[in-house]
C-alpha positions in Angstrom: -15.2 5.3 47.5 -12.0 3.4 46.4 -10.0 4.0 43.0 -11.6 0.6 41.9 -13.8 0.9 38.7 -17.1 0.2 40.0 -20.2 -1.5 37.9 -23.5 -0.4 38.0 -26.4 -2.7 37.8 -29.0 0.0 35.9 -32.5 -1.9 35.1 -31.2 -5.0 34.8 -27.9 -4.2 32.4 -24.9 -4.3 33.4 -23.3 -0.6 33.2 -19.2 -0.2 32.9 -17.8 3.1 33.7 -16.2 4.4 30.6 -12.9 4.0 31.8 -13.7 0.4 31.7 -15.3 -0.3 28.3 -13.2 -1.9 25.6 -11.7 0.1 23.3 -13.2 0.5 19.9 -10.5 -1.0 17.3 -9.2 2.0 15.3 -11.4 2.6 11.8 -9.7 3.8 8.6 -10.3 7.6 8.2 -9.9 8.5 4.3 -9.5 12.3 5.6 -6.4 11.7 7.6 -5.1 9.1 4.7 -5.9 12.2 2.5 -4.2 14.5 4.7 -0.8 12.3 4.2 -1.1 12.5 0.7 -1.0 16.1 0.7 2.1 16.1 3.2 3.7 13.7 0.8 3.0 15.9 -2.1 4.3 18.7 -0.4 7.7 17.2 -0.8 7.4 17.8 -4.5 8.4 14.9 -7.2 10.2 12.0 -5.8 11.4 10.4 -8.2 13.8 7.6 -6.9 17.6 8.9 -6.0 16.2 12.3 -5.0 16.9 14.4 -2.5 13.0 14.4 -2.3 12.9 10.8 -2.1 15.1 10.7 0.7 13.0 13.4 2.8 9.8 11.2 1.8 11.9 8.2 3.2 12.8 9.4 6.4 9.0 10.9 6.9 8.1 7.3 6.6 9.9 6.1 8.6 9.4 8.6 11.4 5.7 7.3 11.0 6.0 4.1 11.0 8.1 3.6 14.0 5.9 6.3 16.0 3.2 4.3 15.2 4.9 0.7 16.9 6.1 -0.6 13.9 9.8 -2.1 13.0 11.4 -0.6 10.0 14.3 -1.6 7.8 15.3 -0.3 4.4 16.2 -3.0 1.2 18.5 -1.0 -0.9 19.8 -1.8 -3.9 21.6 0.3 -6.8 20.5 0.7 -10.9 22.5 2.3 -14.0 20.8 5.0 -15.1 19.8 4.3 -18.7 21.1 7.7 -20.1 24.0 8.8 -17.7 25.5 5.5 -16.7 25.6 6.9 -13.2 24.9 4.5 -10.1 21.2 5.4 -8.6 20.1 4.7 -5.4 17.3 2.8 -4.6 15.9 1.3 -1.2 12.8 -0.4 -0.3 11.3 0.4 3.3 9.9 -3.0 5.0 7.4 -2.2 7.5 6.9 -4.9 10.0 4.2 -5.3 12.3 4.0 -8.2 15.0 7.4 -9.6 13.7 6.9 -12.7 15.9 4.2 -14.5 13.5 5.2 -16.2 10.8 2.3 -16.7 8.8 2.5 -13.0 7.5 0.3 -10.9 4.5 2.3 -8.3 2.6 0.4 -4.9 1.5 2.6 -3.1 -1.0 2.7 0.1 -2.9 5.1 2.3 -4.9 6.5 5.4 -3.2 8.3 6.8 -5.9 7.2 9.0 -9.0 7.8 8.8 -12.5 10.6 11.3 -13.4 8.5 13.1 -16.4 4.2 13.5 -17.0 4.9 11.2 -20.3 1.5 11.3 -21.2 1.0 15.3 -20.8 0.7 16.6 -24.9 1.7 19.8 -23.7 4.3 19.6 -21.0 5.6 15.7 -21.7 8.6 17.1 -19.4 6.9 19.1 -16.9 6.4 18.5 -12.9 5.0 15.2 -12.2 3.3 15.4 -8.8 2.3 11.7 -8.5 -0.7 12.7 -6.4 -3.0 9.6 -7.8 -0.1 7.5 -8.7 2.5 7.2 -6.1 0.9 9.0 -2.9 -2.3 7.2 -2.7 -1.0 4.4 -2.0 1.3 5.7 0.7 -1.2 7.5 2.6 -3.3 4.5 2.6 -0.2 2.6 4.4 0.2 5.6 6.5 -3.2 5.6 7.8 -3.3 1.9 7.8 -0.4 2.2 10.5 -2.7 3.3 13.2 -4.7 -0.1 13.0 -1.9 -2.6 12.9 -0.6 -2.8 16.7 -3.8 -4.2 17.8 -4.3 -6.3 14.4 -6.1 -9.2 16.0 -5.1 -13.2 15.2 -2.0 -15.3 14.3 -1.1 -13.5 11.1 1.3 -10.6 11.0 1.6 -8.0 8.5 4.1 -6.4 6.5 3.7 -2.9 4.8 6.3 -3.1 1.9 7.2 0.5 0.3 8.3 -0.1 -3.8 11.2 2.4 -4.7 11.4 2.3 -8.8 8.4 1.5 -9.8 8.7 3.8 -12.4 12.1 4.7 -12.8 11.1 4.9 -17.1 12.4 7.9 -19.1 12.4 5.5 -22.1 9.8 3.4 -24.1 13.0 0.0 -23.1 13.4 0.6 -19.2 12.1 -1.9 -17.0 9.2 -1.0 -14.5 8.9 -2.3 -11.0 12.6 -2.1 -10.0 11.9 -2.2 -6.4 9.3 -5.1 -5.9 11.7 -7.5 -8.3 14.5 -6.9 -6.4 12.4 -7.6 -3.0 10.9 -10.9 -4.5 14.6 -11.8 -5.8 15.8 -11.6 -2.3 12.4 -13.3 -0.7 12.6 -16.0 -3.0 16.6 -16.9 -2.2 16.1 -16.4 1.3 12.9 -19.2 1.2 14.9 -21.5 -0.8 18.0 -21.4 1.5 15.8 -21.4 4.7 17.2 -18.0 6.0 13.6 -16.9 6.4 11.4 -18.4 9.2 8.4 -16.7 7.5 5.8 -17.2 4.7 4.0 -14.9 2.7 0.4 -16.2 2.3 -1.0 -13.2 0.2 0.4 -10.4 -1.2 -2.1 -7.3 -1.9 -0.8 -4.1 -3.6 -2.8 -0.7 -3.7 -2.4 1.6 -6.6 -4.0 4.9 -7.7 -6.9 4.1 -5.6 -7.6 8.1 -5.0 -9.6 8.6 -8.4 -12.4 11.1 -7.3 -14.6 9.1 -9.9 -13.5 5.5 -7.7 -14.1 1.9 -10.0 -11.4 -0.9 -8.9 -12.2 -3.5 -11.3 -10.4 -6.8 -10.9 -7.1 -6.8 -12.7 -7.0 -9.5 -15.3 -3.7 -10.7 -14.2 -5.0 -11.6 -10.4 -7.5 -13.3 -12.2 -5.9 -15.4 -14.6 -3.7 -16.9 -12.1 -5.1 -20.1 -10.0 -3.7 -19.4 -6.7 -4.3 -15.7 -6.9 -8.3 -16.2 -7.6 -9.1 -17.3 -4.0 -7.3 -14.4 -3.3 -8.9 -11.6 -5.9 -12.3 -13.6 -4.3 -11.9 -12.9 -0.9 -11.4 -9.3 -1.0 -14.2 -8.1 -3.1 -16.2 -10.7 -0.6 -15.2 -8.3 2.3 -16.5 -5.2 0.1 -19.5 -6.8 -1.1 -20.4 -7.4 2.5 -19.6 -3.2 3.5 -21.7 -3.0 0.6 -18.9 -1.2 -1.1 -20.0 -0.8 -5.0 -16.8 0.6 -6.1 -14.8 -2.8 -6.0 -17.0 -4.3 -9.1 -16.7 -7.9 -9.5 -15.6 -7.9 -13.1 -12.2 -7.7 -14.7 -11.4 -4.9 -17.2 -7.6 -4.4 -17.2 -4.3 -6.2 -17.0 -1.7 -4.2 -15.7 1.8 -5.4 -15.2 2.4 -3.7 -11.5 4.3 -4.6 -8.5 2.0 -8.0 -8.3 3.6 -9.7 -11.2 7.1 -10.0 -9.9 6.0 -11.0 -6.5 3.8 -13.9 -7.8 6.0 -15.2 -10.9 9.5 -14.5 -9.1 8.5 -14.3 -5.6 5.8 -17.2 -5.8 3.9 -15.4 -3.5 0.1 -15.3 -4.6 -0.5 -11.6 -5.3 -3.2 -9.1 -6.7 -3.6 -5.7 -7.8 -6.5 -3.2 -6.2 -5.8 -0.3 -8.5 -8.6 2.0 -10.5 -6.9 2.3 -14.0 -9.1 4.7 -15.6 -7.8 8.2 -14.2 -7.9 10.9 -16.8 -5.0 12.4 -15.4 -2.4 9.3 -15.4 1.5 10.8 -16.0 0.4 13.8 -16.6 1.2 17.4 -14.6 -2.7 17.1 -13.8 -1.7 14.0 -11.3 -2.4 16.9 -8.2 -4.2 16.2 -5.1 -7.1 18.2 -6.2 -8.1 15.3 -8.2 -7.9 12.7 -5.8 -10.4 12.3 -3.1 -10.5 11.7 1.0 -13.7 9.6 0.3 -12.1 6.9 -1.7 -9.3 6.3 0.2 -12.2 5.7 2.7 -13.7 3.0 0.4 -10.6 1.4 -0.2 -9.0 1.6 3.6 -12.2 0.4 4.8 -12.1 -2.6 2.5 -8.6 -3.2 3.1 -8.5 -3.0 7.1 -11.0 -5.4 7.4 -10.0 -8.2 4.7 -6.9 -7.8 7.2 -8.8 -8.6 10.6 -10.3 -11.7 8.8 -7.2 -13.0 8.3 -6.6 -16.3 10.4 
């Protein structure tokens, strides 16, 4: 017999040798997702201009390029508040099929808050960022392993925040990172440096919670061109039958969204479970987040993205 693949006709089906069937497109697996959040954690805080940061950084990008994506860093450089010294700051912009120009952007925050502000008894203690800050990158991480074979005419970038959550006082700004990027998106557009277009903008936040509700963020809802948007997600989970998106708004947060809608203009919204007992506190550990809802909300995710056309 030749090297050929041969068919079999077996009762009237047609039977491929294995070597021959279509791969299965990659599913989202909430215990590898989980598994990167514990490697991130392992780093310890990462607070932006860290030597942590950095090693988080260069992990990343290690990934991300492993797994066929291109990567560039956005840096930029803050005051601190108290010292007056110059912080670093950079942005990583994970690009998959580079050549389409109708893209979607999935963004989270990669750095930590410097102090557990909320912790009564150590307000000044370690913050991990388990929930807030590594969830979001694992889910990205994972995520990765989907992308190359991402099916359609729409390409997808993965946008890491830095600063976030640069606050060590009640006046500092949040979302350092995602301003500058929609500063810099928005000139570009206007000046017609950029031959792409951002259709949709989705960011994932502290979507880890053991006890997993994503309500829809009041912001994403108040906005017109951001409802279609907010609808068409927790369409994809309603039909996974996923009851942990809930199709009713409870919070407003001001998170990495707002600048890239208002300054950006790029329609944006928020999947992010607000109600986590253990928010900038020490208790922010990886034993309080959970393998499963990363599941639900990589699941959800990964297939609004193969919808997109």
């Amino acid at each position: 017999m030749s090297g050929r693949h041969v068919s079999l006709l077996v009762m009237g089906c047609l039977v491929l040798p294995s070597a021959a069937r279509p791969e299965e497109p990659p599913s989202f697996s909430g215990q590898r997702a989980m598994k990167h959040l514990e490697a991130i954690c392992s780093l310890g805080p990462r607070p932006s201009g860290s030597a942590a940061m950095t090693k988080q950084r260069e992990l990343l990008v290690a990934h991300f390029r492993a797994a066929g994506a291109r990567v560039s860093g956005q840096a930029f450089e803050i005051r601190d508040r108290r010292t007056g010294k110059p912080v670093h700051m950079e942005n990583l912009v994970v690009e998959w099929h580079p050549e389409r120009t109708e893209r979607v952007l999935i963004g989270a925050h990669f750095d930590t808050r410097p102090f557990p502000d909320r912790d009564r008894a150590d307000p000044r203690g370690v913050f991990l960022g388990a929930n807030d800050g590594a969830s979001g990158v694992g889910l990205l991480m994972e995520l990765a392993a989907a992308m190359p074979g991402l099916p359609g005419p729409v390409g997808v970038d993965f946008i890491l925040f830095d600063g976030e959550e640069y606050v060590v006082a009640a006046r500092d700004p949040y979302c350092l990172g995602s301003t500058f990027f929609a500063r810099e998106y928005a000139a570009g557009r206007r000046e017609g440096r950029l031959a792409h277009r951002y259709r949709a903008a989705v960011v994932v936040d502290m979507v880890a919670d053991r006890n997993l509700e994503i309500w829809q963020e009041g912001n994403s809802l108040s906005w017109p061109d951001t409802r279609p948007l907010v609808d068409s997600i927790w369409a994809v989970a309603r039909r996974l039958e996923v009851r942990e998106f809930v199709p009713r708004p409870r919070y407003t947060v001001e998170d990495d969204h707002v600048p890239l809608r208002m300054i950006g203009g790029i329609p944006a919204c928020d999947i992010i479970d607000f109600d986590y007992p253990q928010w900038h506190t020490t208790a922010d550990t990886p034993e309080h987040c959970s393998a499963e809802s990363l599941d639900t909300v990589g699941r959800v995710v990964l297939e609004w993205l193969r919808e997109q056309r």
